[in-house]
C-alpha positions in Angstrom: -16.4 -1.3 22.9 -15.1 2.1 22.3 -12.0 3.3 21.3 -9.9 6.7 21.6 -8.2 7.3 18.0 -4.6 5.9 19.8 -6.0 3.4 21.0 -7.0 2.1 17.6 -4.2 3.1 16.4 -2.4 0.7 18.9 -5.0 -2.2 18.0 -5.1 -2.0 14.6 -1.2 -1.2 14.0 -1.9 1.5 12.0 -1.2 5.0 12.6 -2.9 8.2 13.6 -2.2 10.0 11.0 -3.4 7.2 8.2 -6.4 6.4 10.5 -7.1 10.0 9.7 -6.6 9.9 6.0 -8.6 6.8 5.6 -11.3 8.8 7.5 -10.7 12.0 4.7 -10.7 8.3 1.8 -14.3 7.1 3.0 -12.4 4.2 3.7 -13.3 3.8 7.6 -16.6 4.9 8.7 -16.7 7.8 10.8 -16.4 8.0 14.5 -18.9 8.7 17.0 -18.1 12.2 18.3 -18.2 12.2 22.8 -19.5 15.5 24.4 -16.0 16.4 24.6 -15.7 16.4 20.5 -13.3 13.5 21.2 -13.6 11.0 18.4 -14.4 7.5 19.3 -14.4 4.2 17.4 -16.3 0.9 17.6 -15.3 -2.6 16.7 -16.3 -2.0 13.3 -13.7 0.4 12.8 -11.0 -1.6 14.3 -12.5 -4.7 11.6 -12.0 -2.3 8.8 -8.4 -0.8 9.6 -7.9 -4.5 9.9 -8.7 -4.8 6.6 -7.6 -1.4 5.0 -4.0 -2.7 6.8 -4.0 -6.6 5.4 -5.1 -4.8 1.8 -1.8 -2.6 2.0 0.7 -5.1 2.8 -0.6 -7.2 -0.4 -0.4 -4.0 -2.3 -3.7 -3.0 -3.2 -4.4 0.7 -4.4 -6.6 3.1 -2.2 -8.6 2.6 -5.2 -8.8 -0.8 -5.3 -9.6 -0.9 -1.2 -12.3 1.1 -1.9 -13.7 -0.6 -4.4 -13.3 -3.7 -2.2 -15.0 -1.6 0.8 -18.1 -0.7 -1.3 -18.6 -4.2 -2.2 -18.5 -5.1 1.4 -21.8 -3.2 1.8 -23.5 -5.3 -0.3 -22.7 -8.9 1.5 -25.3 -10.7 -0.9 -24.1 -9.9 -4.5 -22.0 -12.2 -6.0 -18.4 -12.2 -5.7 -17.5 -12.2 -9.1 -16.6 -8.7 -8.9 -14.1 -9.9 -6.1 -12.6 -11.9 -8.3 -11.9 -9.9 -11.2 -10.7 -7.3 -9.1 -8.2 -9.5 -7.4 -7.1 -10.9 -10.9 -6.9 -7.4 -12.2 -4.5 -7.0 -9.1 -2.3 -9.8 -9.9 -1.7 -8.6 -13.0 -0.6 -5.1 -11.7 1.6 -7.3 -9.5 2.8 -9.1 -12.4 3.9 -5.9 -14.1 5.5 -4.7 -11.5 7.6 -8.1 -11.1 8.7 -7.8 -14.6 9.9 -4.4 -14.2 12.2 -5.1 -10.7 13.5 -8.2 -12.9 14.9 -5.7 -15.4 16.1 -3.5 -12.7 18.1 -6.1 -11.4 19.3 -7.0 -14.7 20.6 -3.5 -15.5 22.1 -3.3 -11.7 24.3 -6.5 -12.3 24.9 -5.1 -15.9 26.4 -2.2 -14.2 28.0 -3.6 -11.6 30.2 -5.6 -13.9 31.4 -2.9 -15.5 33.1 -2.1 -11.9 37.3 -1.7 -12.0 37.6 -0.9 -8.2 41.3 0.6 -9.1 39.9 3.7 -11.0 38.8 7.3 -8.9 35.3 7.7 -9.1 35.2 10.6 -12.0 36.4 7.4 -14.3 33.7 4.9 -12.3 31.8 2.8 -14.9 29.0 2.2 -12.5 28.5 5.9 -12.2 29.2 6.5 -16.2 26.6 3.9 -16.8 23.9 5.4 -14.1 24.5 8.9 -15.8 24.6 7.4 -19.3 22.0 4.8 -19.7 21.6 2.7 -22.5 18.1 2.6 -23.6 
């Protein structure tokens, strides 16, 4: 089956605009072109926006999807490569846990400094957020 670019857009939940700039990535293969220059995509397309989309919302990279989409084209090698890319990943993830946990740290930090009978020019949450410790 064929699809205009809103249609796959519509199917695949991802916009026209980012179908295009996973078009300008190599991420998505490119479309077949109609006698009216209209682009038009298969159900291979719509399989890898699929993809592309499930790899965003687990927060992969552009780098990392593409990595990922250049191992799809070889479906016999071994998956170690998978693997270590996914646990490269999780560490990523890791890191960035660690750095929201200190975020919230500093945020509760701050907002315990909070007297809610002073103007704003004496605020400590706004003396603290223009003054940080390091």
């Amino acid at each position: 089956m064929l699809y205009s670019i809103g249609e796959l857009a519509r199917k695949s939940k991802i916009s026209v605009d980012s179908i295009r700039f996973y078009e300008k990535k190599n991420l998505l293969s490119l479309p077949l072109r109609g006698n009216n220059n209209y682009r038009y995509y298969d159900d291979t397309a719509l399989e890898q926006l699929i993809f592309i989309r499930h790899c965003r919302e687990l927060g992969m990279s552009l780098k990392e999807i593409g990595q990922l989409t250049e191992l799809l084209k070889k479906p016999y090698q071994q998956c170690n490569t998978v693997d270590q890319l996914l646990e490269d990943h999780l560490g990523h993830i890791e890191q960035k846990l660690q750095r929201l946990e200190n975020f919230r740290t500093k945020l509760q930090q701050l907002r315990q400094t909070c007297r809610a009978d002073l103007t704003i020019q004496n605020c400590k949450i706004i003396s603290g957020l223009k003054h940080p410790e390091p």
